[in-house]
C-alpha positions in Angstrom: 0.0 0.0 0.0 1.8 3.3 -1.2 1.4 6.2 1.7 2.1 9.4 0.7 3.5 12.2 3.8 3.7 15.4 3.6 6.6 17.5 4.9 6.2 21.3 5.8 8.9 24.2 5.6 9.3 24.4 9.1 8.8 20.4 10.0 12.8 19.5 8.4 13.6 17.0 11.3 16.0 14.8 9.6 15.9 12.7 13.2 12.1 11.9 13.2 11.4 8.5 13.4 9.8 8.3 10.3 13.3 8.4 8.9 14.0 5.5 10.9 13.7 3.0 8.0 14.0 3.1 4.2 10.4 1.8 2.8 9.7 1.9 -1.1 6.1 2.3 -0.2 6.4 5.5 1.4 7.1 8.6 -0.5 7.4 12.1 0.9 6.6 15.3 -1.0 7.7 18.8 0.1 6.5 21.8 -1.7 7.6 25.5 -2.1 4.1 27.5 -2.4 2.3 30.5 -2.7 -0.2 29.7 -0.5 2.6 30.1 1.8 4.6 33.0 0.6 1.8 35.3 0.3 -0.6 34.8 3.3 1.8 37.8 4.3 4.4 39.7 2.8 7.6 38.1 4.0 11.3 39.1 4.3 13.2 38.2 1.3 15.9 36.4 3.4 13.2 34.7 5.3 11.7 32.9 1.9 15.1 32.2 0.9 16.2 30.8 3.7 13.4 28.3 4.3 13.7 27.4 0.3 17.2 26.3 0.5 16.6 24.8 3.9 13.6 22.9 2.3 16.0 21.6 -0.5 18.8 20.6 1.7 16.6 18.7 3.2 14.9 17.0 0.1 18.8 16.1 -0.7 19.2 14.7 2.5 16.0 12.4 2.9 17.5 11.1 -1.0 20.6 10.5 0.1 19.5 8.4 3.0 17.2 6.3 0.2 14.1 7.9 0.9 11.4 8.0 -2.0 10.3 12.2 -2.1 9.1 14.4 -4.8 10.0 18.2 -4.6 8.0 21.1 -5.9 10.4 24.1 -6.5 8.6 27.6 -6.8 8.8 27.9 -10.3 8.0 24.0 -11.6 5.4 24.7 -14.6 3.4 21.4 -12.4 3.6 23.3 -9.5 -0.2 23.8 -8.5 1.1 26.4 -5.6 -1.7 25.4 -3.2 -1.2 23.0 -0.7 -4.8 20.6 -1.2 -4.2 20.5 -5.1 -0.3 19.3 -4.7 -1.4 16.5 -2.4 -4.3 15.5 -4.5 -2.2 15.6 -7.5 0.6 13.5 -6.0 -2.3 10.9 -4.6 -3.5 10.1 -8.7 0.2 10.6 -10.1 1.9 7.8 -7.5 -1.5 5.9 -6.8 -1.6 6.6 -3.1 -3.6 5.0 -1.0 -3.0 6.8 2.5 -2.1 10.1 3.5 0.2 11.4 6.7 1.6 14.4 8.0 3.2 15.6 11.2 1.0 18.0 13.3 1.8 21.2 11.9 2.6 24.2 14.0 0.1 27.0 12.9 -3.5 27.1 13.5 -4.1 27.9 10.0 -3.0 24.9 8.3 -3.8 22.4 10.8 -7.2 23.4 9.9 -6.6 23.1 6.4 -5.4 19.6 6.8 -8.2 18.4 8.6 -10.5 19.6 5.7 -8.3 18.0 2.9 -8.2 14.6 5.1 -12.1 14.8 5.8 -12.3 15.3 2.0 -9.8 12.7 0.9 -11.1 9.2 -0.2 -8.3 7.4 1.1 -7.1 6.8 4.5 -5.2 9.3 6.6 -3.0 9.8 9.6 -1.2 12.4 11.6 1.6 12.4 13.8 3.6 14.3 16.4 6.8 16.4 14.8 8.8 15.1 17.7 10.4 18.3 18.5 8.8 20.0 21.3 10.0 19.4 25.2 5.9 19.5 25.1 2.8 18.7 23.8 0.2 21.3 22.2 -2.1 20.9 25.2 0.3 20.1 28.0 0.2 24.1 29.1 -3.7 23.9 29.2 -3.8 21.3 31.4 -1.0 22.4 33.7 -2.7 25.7 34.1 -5.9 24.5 34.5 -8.2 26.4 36.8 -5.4 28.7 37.9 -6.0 32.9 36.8 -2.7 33.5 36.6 -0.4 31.4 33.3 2.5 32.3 35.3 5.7 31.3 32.6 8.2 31.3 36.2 5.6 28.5 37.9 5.5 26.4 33.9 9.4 26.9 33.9 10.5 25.3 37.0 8.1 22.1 36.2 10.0 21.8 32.9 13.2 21.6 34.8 12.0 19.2 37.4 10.6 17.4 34.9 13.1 17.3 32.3 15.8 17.7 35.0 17.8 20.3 33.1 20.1 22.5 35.5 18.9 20.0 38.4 21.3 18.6 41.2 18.2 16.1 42.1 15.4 18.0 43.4 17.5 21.4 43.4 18.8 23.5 40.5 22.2 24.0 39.9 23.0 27.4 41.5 20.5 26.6 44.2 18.6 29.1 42.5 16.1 29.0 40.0 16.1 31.8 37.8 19.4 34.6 37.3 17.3 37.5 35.5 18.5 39.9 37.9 22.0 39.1 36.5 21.0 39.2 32.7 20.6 42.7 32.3 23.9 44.8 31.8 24.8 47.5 29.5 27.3 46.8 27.2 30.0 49.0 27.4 32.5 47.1 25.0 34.1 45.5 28.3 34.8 42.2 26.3 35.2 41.8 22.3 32.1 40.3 20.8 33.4 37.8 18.3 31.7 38.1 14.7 28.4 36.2 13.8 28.8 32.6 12.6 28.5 33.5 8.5 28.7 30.8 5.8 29.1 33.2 2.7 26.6 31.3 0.6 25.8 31.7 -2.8 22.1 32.0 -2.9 21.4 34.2 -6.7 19.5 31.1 -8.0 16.6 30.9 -5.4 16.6 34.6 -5.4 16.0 34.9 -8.9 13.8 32.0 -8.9 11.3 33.8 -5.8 11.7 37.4 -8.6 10.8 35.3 -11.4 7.9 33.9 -9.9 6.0 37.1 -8.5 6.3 36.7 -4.9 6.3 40.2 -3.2 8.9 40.6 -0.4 10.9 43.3 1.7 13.9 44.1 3.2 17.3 43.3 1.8 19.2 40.7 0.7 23.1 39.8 -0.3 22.4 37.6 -2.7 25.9 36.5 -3.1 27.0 36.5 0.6 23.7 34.8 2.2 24.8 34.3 6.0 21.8 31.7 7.6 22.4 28.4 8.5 20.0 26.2 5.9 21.4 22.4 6.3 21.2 20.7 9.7 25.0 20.4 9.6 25.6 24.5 9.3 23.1 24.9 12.1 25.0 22.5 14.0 27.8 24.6 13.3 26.6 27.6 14.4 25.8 25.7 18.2 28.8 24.6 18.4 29.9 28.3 17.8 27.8 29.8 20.0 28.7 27.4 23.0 32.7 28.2 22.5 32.6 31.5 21.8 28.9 33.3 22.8 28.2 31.6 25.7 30.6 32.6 28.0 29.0 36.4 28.4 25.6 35.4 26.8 23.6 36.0 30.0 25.1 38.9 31.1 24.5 41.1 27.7 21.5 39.1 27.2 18.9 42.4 27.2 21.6 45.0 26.0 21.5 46.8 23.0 24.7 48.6 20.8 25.1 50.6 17.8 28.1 48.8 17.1 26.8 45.2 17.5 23.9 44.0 15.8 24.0 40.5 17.3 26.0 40.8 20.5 26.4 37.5 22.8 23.1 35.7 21.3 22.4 32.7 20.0 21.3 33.2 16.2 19.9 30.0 16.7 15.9 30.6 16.4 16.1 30.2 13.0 17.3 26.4 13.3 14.7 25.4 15.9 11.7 26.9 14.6 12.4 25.2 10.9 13.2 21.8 13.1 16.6 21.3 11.9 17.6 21.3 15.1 15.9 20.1 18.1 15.4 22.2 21.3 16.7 19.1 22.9 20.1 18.7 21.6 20.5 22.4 21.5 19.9 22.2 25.7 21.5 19.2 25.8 24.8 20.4 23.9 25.0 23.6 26.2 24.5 22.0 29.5 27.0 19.6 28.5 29.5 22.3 27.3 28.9 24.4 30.4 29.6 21.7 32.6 33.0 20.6 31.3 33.8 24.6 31.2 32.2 25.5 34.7 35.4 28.1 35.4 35.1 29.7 32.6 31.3 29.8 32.5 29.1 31.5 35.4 25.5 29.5 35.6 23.8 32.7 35.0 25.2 32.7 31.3 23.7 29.5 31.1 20.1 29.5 33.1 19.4 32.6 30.9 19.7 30.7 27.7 18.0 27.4 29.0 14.6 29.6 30.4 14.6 31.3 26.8 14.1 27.8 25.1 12.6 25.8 28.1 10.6 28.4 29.6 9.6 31.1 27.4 9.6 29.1 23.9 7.5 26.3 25.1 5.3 28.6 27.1 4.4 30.7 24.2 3.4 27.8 22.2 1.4 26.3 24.8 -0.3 29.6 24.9 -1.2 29.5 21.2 -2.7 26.1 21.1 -5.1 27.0 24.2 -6.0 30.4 23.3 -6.6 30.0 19.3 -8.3 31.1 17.2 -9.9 33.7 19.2 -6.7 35.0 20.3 -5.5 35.9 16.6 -8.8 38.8 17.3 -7.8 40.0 20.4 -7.2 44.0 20.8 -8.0 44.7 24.1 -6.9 48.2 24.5 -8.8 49.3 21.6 -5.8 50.1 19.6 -6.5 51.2 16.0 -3.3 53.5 14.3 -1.4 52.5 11.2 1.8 51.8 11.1 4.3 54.4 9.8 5.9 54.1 6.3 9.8 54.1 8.3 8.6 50.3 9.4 9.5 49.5 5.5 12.0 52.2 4.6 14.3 52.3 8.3 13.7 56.6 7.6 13.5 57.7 11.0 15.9 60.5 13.1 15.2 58.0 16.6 18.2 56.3 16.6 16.9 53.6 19.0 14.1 52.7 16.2 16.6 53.5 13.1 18.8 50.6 14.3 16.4 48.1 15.1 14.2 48.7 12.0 17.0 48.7 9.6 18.6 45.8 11.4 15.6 44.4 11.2 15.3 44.9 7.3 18.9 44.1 6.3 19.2 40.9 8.5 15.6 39.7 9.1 16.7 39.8 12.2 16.5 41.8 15.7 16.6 40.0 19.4 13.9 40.1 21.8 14.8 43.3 23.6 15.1 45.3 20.5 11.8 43.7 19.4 10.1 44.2 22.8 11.6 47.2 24.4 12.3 49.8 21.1 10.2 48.1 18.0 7.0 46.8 19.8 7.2 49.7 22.8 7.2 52.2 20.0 3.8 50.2 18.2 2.2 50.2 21.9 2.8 53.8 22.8 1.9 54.9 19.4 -1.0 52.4 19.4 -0.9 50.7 16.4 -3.3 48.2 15.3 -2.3 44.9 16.9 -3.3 43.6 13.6 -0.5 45.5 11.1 2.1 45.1 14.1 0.8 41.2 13.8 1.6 41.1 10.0 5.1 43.1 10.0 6.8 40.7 12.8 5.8 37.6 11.0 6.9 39.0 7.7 9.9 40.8 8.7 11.9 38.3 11.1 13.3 35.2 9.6 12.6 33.0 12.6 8.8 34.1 12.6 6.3 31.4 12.4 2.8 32.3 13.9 2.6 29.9 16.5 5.6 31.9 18.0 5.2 35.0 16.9 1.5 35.7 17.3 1.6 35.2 21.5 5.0 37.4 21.5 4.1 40.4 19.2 -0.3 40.4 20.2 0.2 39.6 23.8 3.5 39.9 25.6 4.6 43.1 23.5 1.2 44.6 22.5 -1.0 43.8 25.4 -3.6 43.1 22.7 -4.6 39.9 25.3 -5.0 41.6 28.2 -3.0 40.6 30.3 -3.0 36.5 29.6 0.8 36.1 29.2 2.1 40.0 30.7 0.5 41.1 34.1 1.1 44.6 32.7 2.1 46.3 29.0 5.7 46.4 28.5 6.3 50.1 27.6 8.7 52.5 28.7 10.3 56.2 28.6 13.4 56.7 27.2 15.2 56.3 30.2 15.0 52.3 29.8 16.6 52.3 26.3 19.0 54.8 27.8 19.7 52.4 30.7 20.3 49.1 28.1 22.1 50.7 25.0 24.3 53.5 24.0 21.5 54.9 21.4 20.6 57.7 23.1 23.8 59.4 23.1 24.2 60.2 19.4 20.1 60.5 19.3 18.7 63.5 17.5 16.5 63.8 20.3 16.9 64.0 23.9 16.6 61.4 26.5 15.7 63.8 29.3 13.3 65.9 27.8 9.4 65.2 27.5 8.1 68.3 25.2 9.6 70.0 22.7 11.2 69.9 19.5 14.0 67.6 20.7 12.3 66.1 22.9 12.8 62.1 23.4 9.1 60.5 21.5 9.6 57.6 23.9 9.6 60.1 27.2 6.1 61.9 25.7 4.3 58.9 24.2 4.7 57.3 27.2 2.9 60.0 29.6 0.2 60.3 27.2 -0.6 56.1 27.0 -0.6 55.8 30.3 -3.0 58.9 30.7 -5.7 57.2 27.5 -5.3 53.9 29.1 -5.5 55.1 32.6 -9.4 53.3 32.9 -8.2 50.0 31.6 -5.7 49.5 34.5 -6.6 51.2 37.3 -6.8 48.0 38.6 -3.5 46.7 37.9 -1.6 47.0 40.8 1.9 46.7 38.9 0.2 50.0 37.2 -0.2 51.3 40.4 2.9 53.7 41.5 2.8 55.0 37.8 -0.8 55.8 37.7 0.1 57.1 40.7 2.7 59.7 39.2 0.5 60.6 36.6 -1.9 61.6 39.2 0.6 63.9 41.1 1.8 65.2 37.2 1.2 69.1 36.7 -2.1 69.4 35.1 -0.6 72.2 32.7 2.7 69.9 31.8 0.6 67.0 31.0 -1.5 68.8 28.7 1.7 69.9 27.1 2.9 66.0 26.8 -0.5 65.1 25.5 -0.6 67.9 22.7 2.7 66.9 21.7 1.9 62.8 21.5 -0.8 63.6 19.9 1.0 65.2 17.0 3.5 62.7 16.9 0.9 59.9 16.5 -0.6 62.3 13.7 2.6 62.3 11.4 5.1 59.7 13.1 6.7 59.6 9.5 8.4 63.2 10.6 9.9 61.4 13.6 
């Protein structure tokens, strides 16, 4: 009986157990679509990268004597839409069962289940085999509880998993180093250069030109620096635990003019396509920070294992339990548009020029610049959650929705209200000030609230927490700010409000 299974751009998990065994029955079929290039406008390097990712891993599954079909973006047979490939693969190889790994986004796992109740063949689905979790495993740990505390989710992973454990007790005797994970960079210690493989990639650029899809941002085509084969994102691990890891933690939430990438990882883009497992990639560091334990503090380490442990499992818990009513949620009633600088990098805020155009030249940003500048600017300014929604996914090259969706709509936006952060994550100036060396070379000023020069951060911020005063009144981590505003000069916070209000009017002049 043949069995056809399908393979998604993100699902390339050359470890899966399907690959266990070599069966001339089975072929797999992977697909480069439109359906899935234009849903939203994506970053050039992001299409690219998951393209020749997708490809390296065709090549792979063949060399290993796997039966596979590949649809490139430009095939004259390629029907470009995910229900038509598999039907036309079902007549073509005379199929008579269907299977695919549980995919990731809400979107498509509903589309399966419609081609599968429509199919007149068998079908089956079955667990990617990446996750420390499964989709529902959050739900039912949080069941009944207000509160989806990620700290309470965290340390039962560890337990659990026993990752940073010395039995019952982490390593450290402590559970979480946050408090240490937030210095400025000052240039104290070099940052080595970004693991880069120089790659060639002018063919599947010209192939994504030739075939119509619309993109953004920019692109070397000649000098294409993503990992896209399991080995190079091996590579890049092993790069980050021997040179990164060391002062990871400690310059975990600092930002520099000078250093787009700092002490991180760059290793999102691997786990969220599934080339690499977060697993192995825990596994691998633990291991490496244990034979180098006086070289490397724990906080370097704890830091790295609550982003992937904690935070990434916690956010994808949250997706499966609150979907699809979550992809609707704008809770403060947010409605602006987004500003033209989002796609050009135009903007005299030096904290917002380098994170955009980072953002558009690398598809890239880490969590601070996209929490604390990018998405702090959106919230201030109160942008749709909806455009803000569409120009993370699009823009970063590790944006899949499942991740993206619960990080950009609830834990940067407060479009949830409050389901994953007990309060909005804005600020003044003074916190970019505090984190980065932007504000020194800024056109505007830091310590000023109105005027020409004054900081956009410093009166934005006055005047959202005067519109949204009603809305968390309640909040009691709102409370000794609410508090300020109260005590505020009536006449100086009219000032601050006339001024925020122009701004929000024409932020393109910013």
């Amino acid at each position: 009986m043949k069995t056809l299974r399908l393979i998604l751009g993100d699902q390339l998990n050359a470890k899966h157990s399907w690959f266990h065994k070599n069966d001339k029955n089975i072929i797999y079929v992977l697909a480069e679509m439109r359906q899935e290039t234009d849903y939203v406008k994506h970053h050039i390097q992001k299409v690219v990268a998951f393209f020749l990712s997708m490809r390296n891993f065709y090549s792979t599954i063949l060399a290993l004597g796997h039966q596979a079909v590949y649809f490139q973006i430009t095939d004259p047979d390629n029907p470009q839409d995910l229900e038509k490939i598999i039907a036309a693969c079902i007549q073509k190889y005379d199929i008579k069962k269907f299977e695919y790994l549980l995919p990731d986004e809400y979107r498509l796992d509903e589309q399966l289940k419609t081609i599968c109740a429509n199919l007149k063949i068998a079908s089956g689905v079955f667990d990617t085999e990446h996750f420390y979790t499964t989709r529902h495993e959050l739900s039912d740990f949080f069941e009944g509880k207000k509160l989806l505390l990620m700290e309470n989710f965290y340390r039962t992973m560890r337990k659990k998993h026993h990752l940073l454990m010395d039995g019952s007790t982490p390593v450290g005797n402590q559970w979480n180093f946050d408090a240490d994970n937030r210095k400025k960079y000052k240039g104290e210690v070099p940052v080595p250069s970004e693991k880069n493989f120089h790659k060639n990639a002018s063919e599947v650029a010209s192939q994504i030109q030739e075939a119509g899809i619309i993109t953004f941002g920019n692109i070397t085509e000649t000098d294409f620096s993503w990992p896209t084969s399991r080995e190079e994102c091996l590579e890049v691990l092993d790069y980050f635990c021997r040179n990164l890891l060391k002062h990871f933690g400690d310059y975990e939430d600092a930002m520099h003019t000078d250093e787009k990438f700092l002490f991180h990882s760059r290793l999102s883009f691997a786990m969220n396509s599934k080339m690499l497992s977060p697993k192995e990639v825990l596994e691998t560091v633990i291991a490496f920070y244990h034979k180098n334990e006086s070289e490397i503090s724990i906080s370097q380490v704890e830091g790295f294992v609550r982003q992937i442990l904690g935070w990434r499992e916690y956010i994808r818990g949250i997706y499966w339990k609150e979907m699809p009513n979550y992809a609707q949620l704008n809770a403060l009633e947010n409605h602006n548009k987004l500003p033209n600088f989002f796609w050009t990098g135009k903007t005299k805020m030096n904290c917002m020029s380098h994170a955009i155009n980072q953002s558009l030249d690398e598809a890239y940003a880490h969590h601070i610049q996209r929490l604390m500048v990018i998405g702090n600017f959106t919230l201030l300014t109160q942008i749709n959650p909806d455009e803000v929604d569409a120009w993370y996914l699009g823009v970063y090259i590790d944006a899949i929705e499942w991740v993206e969706m619960p990080n950009t709509r609830g834990m940067s936006q407060y479009a949830d209200g409050g389901i994953i952060a007990t309060k909005p994550y804005v600020s003044s100036g003074s916190y970019i000030n505090k984190m980065s060396n932007n504000c020194a070379k800024c056109h505007y000023n830091v310590k000023e609230k109105f005027g020409d020069k004054a900081c956009p951060f410093n009166t934005l911020y006055w005047n959202f927490l005067d519109e949204k005063k009603e809305y968390f009144k309640g909040n009691q981590r709102m409370g000794m700010m609410l508090n300020l505003l109260k005590k505020m000069d009536p006449e100086e916070l009219y000032k601050i409000k006339v001024k925020a209000n122009a701004i929000i009017e024409d932020m393109d002049s910013l």
